[in-house]
mmCIF file of the C-alpha atoms, coordinates in Angstrom:
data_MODEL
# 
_entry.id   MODEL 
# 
loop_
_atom_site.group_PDB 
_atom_site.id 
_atom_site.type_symbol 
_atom_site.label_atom_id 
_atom_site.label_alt_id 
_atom_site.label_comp_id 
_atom_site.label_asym_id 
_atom_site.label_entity_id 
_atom_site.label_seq_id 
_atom_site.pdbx_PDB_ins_code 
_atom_site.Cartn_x 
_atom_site.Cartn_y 
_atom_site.Cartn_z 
_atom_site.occupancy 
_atom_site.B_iso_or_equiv 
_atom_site.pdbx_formal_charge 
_atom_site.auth_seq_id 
_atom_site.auth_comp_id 
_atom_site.auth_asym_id 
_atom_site.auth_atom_id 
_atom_site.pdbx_PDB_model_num 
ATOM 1   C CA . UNK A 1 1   ? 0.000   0.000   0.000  1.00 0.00 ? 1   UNK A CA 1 
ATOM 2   C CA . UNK A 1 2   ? 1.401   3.436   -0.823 1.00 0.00 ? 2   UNK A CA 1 
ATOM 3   C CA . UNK A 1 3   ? 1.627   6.039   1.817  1.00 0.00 ? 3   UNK A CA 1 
ATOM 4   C CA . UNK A 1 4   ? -0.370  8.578   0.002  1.00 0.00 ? 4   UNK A CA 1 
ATOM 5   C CA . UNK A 1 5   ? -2.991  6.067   -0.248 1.00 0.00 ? 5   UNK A CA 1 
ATOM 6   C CA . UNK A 1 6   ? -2.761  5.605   3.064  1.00 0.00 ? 6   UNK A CA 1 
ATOM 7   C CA . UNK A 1 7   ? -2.639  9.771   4.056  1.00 0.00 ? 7   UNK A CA 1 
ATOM 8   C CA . UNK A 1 8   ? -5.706  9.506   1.754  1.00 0.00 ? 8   UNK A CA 1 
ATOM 9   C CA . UNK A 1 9   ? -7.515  7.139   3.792  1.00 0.00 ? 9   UNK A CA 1 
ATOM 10  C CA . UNK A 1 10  ? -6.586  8.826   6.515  1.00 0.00 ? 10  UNK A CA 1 
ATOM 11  C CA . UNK A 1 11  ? -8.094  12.051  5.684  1.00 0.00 ? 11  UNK A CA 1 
ATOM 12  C CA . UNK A 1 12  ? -11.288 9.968   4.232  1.00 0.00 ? 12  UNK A CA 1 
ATOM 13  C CA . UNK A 1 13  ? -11.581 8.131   7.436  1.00 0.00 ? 13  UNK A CA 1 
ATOM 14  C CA . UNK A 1 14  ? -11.539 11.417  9.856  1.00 0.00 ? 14  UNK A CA 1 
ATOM 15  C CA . UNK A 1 15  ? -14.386 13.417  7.862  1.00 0.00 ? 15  UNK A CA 1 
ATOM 16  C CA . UNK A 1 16  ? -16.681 9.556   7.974  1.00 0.00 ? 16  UNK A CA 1 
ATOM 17  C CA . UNK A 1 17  ? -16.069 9.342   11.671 1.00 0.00 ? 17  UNK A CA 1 
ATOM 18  C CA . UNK A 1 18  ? -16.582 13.560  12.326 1.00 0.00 ? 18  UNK A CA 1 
ATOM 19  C CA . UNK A 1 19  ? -19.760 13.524  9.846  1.00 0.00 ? 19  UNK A CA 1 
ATOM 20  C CA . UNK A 1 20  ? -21.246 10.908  12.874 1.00 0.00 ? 20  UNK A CA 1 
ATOM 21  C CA . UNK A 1 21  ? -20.063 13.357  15.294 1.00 0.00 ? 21  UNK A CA 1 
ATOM 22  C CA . UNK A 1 22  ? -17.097 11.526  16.470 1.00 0.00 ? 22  UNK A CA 1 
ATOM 23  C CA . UNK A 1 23  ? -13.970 13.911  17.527 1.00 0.00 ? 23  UNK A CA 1 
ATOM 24  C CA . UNK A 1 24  ? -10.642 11.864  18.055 1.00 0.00 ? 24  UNK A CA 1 
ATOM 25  C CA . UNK A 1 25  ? -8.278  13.190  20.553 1.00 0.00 ? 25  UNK A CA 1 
ATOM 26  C CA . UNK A 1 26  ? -5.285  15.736  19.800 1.00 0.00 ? 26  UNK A CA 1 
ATOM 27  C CA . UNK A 1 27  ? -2.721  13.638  19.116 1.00 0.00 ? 27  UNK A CA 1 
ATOM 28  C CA . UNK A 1 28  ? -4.628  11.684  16.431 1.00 0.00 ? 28  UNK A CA 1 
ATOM 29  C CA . UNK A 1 29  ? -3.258  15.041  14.543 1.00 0.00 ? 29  UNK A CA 1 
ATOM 30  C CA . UNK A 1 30  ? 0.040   15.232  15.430 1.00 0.00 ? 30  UNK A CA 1 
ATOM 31  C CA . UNK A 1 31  ? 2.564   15.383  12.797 1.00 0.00 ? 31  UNK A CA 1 
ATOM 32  C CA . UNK A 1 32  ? 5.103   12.743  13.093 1.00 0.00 ? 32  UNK A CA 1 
ATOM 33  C CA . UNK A 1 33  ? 7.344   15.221  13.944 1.00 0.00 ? 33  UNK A CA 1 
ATOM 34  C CA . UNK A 1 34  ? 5.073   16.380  16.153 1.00 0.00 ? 34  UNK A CA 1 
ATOM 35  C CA . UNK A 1 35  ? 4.470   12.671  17.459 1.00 0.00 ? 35  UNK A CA 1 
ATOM 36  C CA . UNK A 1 36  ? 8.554   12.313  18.660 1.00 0.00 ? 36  UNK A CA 1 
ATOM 37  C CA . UNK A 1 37  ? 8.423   15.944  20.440 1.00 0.00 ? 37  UNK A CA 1 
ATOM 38  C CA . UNK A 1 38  ? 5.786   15.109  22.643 1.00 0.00 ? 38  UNK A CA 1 
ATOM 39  C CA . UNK A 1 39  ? 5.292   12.590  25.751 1.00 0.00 ? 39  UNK A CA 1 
ATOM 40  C CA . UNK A 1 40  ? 4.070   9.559   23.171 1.00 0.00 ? 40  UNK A CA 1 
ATOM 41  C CA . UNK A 1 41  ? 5.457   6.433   25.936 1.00 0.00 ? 41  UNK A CA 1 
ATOM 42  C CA . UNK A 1 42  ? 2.253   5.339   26.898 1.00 0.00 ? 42  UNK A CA 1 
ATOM 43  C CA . UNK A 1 43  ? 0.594   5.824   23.106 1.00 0.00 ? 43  UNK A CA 1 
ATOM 44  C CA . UNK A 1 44  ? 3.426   3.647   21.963 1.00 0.00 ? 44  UNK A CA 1 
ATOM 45  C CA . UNK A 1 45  ? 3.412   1.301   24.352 1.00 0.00 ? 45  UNK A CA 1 
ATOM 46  C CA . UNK A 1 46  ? -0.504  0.536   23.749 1.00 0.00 ? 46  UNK A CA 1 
ATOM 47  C CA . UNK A 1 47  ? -0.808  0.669   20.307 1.00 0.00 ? 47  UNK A CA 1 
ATOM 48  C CA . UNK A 1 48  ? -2.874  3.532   20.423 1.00 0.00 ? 48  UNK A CA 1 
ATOM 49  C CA . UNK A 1 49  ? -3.411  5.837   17.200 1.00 0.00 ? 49  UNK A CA 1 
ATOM 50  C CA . UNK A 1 50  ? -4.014  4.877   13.218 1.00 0.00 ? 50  UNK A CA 1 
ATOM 51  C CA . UNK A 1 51  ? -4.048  2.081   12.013 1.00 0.00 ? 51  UNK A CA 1 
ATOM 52  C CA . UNK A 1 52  ? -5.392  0.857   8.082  1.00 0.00 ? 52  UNK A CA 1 
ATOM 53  C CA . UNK A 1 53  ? -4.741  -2.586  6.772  1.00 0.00 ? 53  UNK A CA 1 
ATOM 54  C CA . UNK A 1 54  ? -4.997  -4.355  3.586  1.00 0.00 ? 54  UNK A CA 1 
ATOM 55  C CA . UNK A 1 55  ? -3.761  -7.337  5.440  1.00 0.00 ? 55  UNK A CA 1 
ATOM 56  C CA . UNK A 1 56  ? -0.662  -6.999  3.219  1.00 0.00 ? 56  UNK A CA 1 
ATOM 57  C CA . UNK A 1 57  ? -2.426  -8.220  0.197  1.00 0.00 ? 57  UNK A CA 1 
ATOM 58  C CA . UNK A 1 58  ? -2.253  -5.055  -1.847 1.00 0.00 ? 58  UNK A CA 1 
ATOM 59  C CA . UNK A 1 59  ? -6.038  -5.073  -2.364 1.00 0.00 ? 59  UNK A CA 1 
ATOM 60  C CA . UNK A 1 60  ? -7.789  -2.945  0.463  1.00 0.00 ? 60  UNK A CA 1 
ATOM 61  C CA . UNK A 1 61  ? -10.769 -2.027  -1.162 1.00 0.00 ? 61  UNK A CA 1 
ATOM 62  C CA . UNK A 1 62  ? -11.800 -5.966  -1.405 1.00 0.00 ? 62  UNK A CA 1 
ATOM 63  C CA . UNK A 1 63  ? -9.745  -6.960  1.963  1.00 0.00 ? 63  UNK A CA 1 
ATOM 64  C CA . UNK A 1 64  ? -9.023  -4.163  4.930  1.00 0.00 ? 64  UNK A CA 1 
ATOM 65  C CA . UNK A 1 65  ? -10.095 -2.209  7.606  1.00 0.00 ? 65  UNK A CA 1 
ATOM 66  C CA . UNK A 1 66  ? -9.690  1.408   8.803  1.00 0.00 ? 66  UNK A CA 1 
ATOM 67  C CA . UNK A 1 67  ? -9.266  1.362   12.664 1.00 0.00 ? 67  UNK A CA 1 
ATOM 68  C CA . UNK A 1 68  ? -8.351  3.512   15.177 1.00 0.00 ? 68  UNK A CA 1 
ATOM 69  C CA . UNK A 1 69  ? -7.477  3.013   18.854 1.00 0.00 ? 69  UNK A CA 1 
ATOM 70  C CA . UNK A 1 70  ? -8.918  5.319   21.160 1.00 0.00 ? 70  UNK A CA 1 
ATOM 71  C CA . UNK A 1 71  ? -7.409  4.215   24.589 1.00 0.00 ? 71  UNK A CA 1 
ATOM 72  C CA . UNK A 1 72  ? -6.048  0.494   25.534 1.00 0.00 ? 72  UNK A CA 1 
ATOM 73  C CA . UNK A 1 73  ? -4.723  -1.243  28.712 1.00 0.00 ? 73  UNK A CA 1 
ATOM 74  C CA . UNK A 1 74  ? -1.381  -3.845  28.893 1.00 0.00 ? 74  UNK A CA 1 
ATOM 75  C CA . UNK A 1 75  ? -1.943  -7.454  28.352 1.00 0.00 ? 75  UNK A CA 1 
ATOM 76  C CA . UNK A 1 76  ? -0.040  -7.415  32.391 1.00 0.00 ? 76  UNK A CA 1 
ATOM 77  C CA . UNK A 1 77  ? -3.191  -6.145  33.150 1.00 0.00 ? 77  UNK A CA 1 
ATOM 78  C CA . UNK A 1 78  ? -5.064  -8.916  32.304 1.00 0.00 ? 78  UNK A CA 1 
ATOM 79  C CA . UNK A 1 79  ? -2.235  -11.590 34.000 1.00 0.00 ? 79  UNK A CA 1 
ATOM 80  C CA . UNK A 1 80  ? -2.989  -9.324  37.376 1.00 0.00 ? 80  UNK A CA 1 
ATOM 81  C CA . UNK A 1 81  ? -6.552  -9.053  37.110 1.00 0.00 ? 81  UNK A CA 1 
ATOM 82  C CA . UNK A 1 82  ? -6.508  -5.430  38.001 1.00 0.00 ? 82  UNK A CA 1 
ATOM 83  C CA . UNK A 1 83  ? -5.133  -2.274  36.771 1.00 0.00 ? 83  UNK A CA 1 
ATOM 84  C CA . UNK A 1 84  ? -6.893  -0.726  33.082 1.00 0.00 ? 84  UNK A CA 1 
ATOM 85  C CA . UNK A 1 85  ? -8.728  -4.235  31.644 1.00 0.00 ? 85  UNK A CA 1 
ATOM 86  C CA . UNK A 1 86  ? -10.357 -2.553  28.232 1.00 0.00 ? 86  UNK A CA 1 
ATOM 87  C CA . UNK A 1 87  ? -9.387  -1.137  25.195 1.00 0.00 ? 87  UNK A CA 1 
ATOM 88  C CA . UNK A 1 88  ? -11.891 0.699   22.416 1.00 0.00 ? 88  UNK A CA 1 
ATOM 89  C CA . UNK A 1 89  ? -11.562 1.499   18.924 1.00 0.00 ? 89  UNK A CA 1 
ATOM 90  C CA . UNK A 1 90  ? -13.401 2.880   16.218 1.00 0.00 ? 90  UNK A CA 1 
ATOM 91  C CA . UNK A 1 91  ? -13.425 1.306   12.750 1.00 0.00 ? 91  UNK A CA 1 
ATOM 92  C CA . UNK A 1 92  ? -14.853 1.729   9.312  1.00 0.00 ? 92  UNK A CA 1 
ATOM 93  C CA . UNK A 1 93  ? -15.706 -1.039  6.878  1.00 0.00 ? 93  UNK A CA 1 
ATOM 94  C CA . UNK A 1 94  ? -16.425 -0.084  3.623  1.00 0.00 ? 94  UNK A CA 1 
ATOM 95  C CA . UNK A 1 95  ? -19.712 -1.542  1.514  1.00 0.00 ? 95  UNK A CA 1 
ATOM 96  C CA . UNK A 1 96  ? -18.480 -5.028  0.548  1.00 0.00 ? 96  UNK A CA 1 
ATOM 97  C CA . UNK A 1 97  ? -14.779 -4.637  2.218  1.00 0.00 ? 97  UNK A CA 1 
ATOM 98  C CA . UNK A 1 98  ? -14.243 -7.681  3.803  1.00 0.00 ? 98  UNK A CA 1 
ATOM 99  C CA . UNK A 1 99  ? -12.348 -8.018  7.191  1.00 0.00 ? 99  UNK A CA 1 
ATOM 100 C CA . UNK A 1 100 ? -11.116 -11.541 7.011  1.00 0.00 ? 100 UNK A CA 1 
ATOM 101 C CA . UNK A 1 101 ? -11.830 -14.678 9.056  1.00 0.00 ? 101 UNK A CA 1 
ATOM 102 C CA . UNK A 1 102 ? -9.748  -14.426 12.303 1.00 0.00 ? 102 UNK A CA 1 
ATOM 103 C CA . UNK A 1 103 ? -10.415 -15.501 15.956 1.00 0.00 ? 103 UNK A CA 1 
ATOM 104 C CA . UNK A 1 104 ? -9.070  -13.932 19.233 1.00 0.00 ? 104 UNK A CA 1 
ATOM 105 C CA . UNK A 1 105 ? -7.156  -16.006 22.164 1.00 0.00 ? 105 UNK A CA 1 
ATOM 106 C CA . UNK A 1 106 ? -7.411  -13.168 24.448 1.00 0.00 ? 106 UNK A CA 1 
ATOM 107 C CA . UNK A 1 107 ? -9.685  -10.641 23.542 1.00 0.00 ? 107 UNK A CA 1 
ATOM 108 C CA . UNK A 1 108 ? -13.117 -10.486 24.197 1.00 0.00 ? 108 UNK A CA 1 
ATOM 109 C CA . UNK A 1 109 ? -15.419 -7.841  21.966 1.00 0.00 ? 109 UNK A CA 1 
ATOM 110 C CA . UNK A 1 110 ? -18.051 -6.037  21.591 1.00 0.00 ? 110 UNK A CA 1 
ATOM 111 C CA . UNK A 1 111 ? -19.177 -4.858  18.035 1.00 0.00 ? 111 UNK A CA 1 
ATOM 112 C CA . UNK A 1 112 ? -21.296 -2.527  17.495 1.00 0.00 ? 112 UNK A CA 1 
ATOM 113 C CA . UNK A 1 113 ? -22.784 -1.013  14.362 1.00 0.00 ? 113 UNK A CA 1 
ATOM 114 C CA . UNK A 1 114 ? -22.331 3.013   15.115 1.00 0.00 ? 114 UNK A CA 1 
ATOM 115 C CA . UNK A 1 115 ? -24.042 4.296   11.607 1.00 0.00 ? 115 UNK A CA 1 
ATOM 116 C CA . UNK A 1 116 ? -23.959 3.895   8.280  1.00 0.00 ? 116 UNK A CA 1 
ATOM 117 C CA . UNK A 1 117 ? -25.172 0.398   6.256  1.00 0.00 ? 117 UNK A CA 1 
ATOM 118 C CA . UNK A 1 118 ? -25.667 -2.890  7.707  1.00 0.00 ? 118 UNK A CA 1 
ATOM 119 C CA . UNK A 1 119 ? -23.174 -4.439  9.466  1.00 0.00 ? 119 UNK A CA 1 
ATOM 120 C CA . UNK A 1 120 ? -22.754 -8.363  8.105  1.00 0.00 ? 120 UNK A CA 1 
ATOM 121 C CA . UNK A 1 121 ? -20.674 -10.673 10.479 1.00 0.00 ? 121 UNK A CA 1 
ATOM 122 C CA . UNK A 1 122 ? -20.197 -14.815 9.801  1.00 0.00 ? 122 UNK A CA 1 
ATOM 123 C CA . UNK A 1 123 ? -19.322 -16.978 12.338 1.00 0.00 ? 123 UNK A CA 1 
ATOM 124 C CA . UNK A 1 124 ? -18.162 -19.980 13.891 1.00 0.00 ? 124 UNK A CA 1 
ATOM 125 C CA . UNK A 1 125 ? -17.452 -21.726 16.684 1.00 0.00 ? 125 UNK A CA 1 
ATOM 126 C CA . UNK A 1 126 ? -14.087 -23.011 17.810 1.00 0.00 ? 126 UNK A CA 1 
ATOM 127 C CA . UNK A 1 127 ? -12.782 -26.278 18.147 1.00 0.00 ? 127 UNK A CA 1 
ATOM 128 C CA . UNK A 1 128 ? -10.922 -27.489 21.598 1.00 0.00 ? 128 UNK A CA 1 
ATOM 129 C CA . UNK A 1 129 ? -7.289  -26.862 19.895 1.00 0.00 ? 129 UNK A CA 1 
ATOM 130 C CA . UNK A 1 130 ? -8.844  -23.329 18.446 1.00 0.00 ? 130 UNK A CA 1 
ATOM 131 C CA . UNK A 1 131 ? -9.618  -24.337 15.127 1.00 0.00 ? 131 UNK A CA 1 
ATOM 132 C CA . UNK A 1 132 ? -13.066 -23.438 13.063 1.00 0.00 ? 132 UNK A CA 1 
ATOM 133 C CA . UNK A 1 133 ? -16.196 -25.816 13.748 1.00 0.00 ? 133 UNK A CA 1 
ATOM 134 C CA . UNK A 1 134 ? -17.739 -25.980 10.359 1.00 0.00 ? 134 UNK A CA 1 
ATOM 135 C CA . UNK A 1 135 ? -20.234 -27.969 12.064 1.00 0.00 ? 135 UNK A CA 1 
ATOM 136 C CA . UNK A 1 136 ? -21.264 -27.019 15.195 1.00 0.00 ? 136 UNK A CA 1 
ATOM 137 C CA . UNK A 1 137 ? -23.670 -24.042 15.632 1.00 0.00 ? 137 UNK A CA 1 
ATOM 138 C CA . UNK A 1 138 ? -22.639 -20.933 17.310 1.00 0.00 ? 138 UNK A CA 1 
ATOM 139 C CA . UNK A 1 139 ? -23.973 -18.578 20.377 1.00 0.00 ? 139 UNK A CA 1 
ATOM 140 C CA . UNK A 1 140 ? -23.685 -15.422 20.635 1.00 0.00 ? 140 UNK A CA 1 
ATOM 141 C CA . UNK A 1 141 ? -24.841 -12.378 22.948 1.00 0.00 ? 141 UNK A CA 1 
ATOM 142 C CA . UNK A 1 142 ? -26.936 -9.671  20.615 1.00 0.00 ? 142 UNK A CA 1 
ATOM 143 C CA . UNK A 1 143 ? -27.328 -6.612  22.795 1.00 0.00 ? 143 UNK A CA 1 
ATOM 144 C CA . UNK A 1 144 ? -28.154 -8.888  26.146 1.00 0.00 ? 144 UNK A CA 1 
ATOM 145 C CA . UNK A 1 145 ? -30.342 -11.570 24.018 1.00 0.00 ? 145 UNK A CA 1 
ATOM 146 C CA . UNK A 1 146 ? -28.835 -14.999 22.825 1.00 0.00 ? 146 UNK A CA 1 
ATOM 147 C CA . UNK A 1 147 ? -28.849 -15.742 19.395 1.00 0.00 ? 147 UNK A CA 1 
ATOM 148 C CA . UNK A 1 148 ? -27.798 -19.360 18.532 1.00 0.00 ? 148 UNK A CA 1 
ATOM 149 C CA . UNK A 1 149 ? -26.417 -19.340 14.540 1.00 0.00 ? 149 UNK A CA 1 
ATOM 150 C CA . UNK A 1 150 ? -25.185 -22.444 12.186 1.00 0.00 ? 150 UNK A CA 1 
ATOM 151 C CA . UNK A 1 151 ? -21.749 -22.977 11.557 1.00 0.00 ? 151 UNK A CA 1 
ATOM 152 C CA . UNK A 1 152 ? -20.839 -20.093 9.150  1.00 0.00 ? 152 UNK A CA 1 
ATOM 153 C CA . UNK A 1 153 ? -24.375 -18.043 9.813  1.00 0.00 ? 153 UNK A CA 1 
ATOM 154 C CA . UNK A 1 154 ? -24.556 -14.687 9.074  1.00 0.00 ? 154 UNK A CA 1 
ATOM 155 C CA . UNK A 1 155 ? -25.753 -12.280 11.417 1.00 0.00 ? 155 UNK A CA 1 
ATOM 156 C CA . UNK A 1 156 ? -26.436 -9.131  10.740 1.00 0.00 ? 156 UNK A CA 1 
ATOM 157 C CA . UNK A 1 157 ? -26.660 -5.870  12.953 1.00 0.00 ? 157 UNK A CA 1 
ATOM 158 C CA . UNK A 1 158 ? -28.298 -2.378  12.104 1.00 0.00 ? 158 UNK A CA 1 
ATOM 159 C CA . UNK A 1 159 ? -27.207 0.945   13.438 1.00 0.00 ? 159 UNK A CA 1 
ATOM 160 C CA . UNK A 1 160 ? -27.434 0.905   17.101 1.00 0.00 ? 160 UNK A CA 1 
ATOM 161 C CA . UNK A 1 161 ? -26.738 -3.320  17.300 1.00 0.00 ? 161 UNK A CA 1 
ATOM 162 C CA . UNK A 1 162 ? -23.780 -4.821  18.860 1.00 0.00 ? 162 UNK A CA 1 
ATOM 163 C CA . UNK A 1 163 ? -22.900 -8.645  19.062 1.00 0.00 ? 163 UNK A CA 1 
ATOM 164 C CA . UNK A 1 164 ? -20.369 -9.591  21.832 1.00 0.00 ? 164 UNK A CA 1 
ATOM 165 C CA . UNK A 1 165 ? -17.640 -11.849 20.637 1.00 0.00 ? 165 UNK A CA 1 
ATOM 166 C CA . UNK A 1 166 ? -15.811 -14.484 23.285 1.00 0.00 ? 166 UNK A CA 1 
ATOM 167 C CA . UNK A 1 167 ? -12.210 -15.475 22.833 1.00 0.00 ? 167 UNK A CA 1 
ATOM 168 C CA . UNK A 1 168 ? -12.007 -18.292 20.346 1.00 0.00 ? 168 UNK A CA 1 
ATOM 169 C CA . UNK A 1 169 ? -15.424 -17.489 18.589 1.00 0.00 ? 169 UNK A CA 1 
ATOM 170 C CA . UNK A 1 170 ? -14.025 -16.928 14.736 1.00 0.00 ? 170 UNK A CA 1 
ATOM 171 C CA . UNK A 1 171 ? -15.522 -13.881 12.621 1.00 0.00 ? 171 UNK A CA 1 
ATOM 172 C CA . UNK A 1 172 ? -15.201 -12.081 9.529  1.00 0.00 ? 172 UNK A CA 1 
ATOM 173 C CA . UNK A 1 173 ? -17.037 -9.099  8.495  1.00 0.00 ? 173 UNK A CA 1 
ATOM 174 C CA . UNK A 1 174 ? -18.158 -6.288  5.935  1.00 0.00 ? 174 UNK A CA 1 
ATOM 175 C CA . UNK A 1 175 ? -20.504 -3.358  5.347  1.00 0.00 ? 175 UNK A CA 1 
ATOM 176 C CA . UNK A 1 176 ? -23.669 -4.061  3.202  1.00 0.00 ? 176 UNK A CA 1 
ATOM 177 C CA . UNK A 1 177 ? -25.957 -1.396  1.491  1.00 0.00 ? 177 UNK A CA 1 
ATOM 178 C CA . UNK A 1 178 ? -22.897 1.517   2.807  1.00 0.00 ? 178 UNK A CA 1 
ATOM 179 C CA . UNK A 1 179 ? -19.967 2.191   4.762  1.00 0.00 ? 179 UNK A CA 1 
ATOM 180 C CA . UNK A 1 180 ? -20.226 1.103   8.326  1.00 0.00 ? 180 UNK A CA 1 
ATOM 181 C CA . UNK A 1 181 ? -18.731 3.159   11.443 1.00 0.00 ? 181 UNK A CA 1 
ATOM 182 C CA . UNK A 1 182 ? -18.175 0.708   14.171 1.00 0.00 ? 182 UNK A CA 1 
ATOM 183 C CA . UNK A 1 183 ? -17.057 0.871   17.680 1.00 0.00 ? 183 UNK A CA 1 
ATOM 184 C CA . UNK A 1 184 ? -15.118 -1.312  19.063 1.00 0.00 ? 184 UNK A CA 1 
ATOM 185 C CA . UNK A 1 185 ? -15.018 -1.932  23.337 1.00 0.00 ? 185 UNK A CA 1 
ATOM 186 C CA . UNK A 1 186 ? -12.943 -4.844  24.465 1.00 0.00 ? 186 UNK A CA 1 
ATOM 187 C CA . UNK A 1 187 ? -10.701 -6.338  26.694 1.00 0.00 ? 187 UNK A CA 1 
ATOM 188 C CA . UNK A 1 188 ? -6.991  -5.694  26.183 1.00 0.00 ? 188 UNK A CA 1 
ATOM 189 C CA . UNK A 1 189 ? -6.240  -5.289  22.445 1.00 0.00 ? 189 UNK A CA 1 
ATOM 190 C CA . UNK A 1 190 ? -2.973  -7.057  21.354 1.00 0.00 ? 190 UNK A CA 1 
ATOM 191 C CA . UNK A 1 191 ? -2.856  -7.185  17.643 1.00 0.00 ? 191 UNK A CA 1 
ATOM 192 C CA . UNK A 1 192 ? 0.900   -8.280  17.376 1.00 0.00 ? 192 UNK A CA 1 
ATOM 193 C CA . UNK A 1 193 ? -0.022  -11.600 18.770 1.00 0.00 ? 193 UNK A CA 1 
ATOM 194 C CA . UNK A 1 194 ? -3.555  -11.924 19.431 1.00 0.00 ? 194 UNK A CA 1 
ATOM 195 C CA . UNK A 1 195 ? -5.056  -12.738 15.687 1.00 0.00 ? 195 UNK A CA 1 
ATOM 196 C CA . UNK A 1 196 ? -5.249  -16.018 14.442 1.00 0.00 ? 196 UNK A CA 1 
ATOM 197 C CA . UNK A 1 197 ? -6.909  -15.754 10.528 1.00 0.00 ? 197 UNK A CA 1 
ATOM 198 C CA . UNK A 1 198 ? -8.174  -18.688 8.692  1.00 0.00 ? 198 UNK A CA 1 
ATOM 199 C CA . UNK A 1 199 ? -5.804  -16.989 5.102  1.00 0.00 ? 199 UNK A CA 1 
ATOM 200 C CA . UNK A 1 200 ? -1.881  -16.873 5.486  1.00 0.00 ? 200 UNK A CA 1 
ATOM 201 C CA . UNK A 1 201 ? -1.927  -13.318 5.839  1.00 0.00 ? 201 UNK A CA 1 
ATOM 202 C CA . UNK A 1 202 ? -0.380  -10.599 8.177  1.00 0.00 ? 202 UNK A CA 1 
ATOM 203 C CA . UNK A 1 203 ? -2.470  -8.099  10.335 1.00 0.00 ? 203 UNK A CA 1 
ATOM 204 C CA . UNK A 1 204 ? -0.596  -4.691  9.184  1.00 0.00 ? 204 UNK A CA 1 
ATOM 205 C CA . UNK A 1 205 ? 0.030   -2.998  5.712  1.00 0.00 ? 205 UNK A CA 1 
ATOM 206 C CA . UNK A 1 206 ? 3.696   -3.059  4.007  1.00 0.00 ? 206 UNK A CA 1 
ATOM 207 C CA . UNK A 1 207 ? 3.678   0.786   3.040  1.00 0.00 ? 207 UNK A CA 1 
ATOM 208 C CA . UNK A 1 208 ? 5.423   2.177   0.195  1.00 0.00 ? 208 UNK A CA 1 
ATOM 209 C CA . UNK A 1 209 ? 6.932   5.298   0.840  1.00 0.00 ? 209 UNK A CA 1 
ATOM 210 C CA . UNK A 1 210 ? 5.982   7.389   -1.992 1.00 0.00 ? 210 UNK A CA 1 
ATOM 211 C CA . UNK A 1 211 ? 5.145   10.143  0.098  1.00 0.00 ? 211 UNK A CA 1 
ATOM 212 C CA . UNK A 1 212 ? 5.585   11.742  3.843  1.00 0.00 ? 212 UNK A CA 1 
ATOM 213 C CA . UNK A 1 213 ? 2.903   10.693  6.321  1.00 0.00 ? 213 UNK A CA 1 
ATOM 214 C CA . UNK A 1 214 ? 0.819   13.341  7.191  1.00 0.00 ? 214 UNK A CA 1 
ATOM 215 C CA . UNK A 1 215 ? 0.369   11.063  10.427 1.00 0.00 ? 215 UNK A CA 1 
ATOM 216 C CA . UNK A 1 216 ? 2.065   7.422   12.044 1.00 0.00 ? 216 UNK A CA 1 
ATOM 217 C CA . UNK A 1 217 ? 0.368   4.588   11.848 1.00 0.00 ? 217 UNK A CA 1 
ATOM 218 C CA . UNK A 1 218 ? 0.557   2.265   15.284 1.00 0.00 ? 218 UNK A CA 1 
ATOM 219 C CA . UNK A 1 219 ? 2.619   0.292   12.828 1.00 0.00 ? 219 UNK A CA 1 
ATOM 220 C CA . UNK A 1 220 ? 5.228   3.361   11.893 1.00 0.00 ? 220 UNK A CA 1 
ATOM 221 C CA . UNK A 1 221 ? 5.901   4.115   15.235 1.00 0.00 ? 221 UNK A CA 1 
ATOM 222 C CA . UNK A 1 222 ? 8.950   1.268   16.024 1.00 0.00 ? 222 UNK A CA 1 
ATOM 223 C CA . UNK A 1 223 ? 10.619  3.060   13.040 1.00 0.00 ? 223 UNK A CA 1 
ATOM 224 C CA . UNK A 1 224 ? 9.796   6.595   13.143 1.00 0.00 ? 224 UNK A CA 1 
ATOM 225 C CA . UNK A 1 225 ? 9.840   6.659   16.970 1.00 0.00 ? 225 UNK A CA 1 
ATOM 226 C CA . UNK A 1 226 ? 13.010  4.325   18.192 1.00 0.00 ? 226 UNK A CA 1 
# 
């Protein structure tokens, strides 16, 4: 993916999120020079900021996600019990842009369809060693009722919907009819080691530097910021 693409979808992504009257906080707009100058330890260290995949296929229009993480705790959290537990993000999936199978060891979600088209989710079960059950059904929590799914059943959510999402339960996803804003608010977030998708693919975007970034992805930051 080319870094003006990706300033591009940056700039995209800001006016979606502000036209549902979502503000991100300052340093969402901090240069990466910007980014070094100021205290950024803790944003660093959590992963917090942009962050736009095409799961490094090259194709993010078909396959890839716009996300951004608001605020996120340490997986040491979690191994204590105490201390900041939950992360939340926003994201935007594009009509027909699919985010790809995957499943979570950790992290426990809940989606929720902020505005926009439908959101579409499939889903299945896991397995004892983790792997998809393409055969038993699925349960999940939709906005406090249970809704029991085949294996591979579609569920979809309207604006104002959320499904909760258990560690191990596998998903993939995409906006129907429109774009979709969606929030994210979850347990600690981890995506260096906490995705497990069904295609031999990588979480983050390989960027071509064609241009300057107007801002660092969470991605940038070990090599603009060590």
């Amino acid at each position: 993916m080319q870094r003006s693409t990706v300033n591009e979808l940056i700039r995209e992504g800001d006016a979606f999120l502000q036209s549902f009257g979502f503000r991100l906080p300052p340093f969402a707009y901090w240069t990466p020079e910007e980014m070094a100058a100021n205290d950024h330890d803790v944003i660093v260290e959590r992963g917090m900021g942009w962050d736009i995949t095409d799961y490094g296929q090259g194709r993010f229009d078909e396959l890839g996600l716009f996300l951004f993480t608001l605020r996120n705790g340490q997986v040491q959290d979690i191994t204590a019990g105490r201390g900041m537990l939950y992360a939340e993000k926003l994201l935007i999936s594009r009509k027909d842009q699919l985010s790809p199978m995957h499943r979570h060891m950790l992290k426990a979600e809940d989606i929720i369809n902020r505005g926009g088209g439908k959101l579409v989710l499939e889903l299945f079960a896991g397995q004892e060693d983790g792997s998809i059950d393409r055969h038993a059904d699925v349960r999940v929590p939709v906005d406090g009722q249970i809704r029991t799914l085949p294996a591979g059943g579609r569920l979809s959510l309207d604006p104002g919907e959320s499904v909760t999402l258990l560690p191990g339960v596998w998903h993939a996803f995409w906006g129907e009819g429109d774009d979709v804003l969606i929030g994210e608010v979850s347990t600690v977030n981890d995506d260096k080691t906490d995705n497990e998708f069904e295609m031999d693919i990588g979480r983050f975007a390989t960027v071509d530097e064609d241009e300057t970034p107007i801002h660092l992805l969470v991605s940038d930051y070990e090599t603009y910021l060590s």
